[in-house]
C-alpha positions in Angstrom: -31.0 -2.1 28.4 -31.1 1.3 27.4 -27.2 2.2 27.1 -27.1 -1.4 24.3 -29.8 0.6 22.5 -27.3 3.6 22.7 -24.3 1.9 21.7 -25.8 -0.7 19.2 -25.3 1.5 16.3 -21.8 2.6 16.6 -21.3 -0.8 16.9 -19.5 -2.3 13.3 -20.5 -5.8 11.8 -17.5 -8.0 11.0 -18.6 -7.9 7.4 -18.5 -3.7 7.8 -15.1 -3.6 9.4 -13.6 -5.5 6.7 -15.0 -3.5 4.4 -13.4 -0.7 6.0 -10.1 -2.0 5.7 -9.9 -3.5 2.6 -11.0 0.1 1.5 -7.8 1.3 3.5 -5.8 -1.0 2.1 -6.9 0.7 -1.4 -6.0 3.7 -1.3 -3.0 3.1 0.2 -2.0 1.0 -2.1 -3.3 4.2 -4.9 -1.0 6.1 -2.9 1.9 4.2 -3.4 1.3 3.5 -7.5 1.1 7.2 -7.6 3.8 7.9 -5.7 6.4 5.3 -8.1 4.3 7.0 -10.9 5.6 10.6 -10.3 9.0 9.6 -9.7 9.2 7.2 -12.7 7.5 10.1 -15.0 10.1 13.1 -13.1 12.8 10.4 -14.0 12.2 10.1 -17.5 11.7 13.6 -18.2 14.9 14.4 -16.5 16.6 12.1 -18.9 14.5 13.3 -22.0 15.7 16.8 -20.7 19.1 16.1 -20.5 19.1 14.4 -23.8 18.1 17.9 -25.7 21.0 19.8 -23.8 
């Protein structure tokens, strides 16, 4: 009885472990937008730079 008591509270809900991963899926998700962001923007300074030249 006493070890459920223990372990009850590091014990997740179902509606708490999706949370978790949708959050997951979120940022890494925001991780790839930013990462097609910076190459799109270092790509289209590269051009405008070799435009002036």
């Amino acid at each position: 009885m006493a070890s459920a008591l223990v372990t009850a509270p590091l014990a997740a809900t179902a509606a708490e472990e999706g949370k978790r991963v949708i959050i997951a899926m979120l940022i890494v998700g925001l991780i790839f937008i930013g990462v097609i962001a910076l190459g799109e923007t270092s790509r289209w300074l590269r051009h405008r730079r070799d435009r002036t030249h």
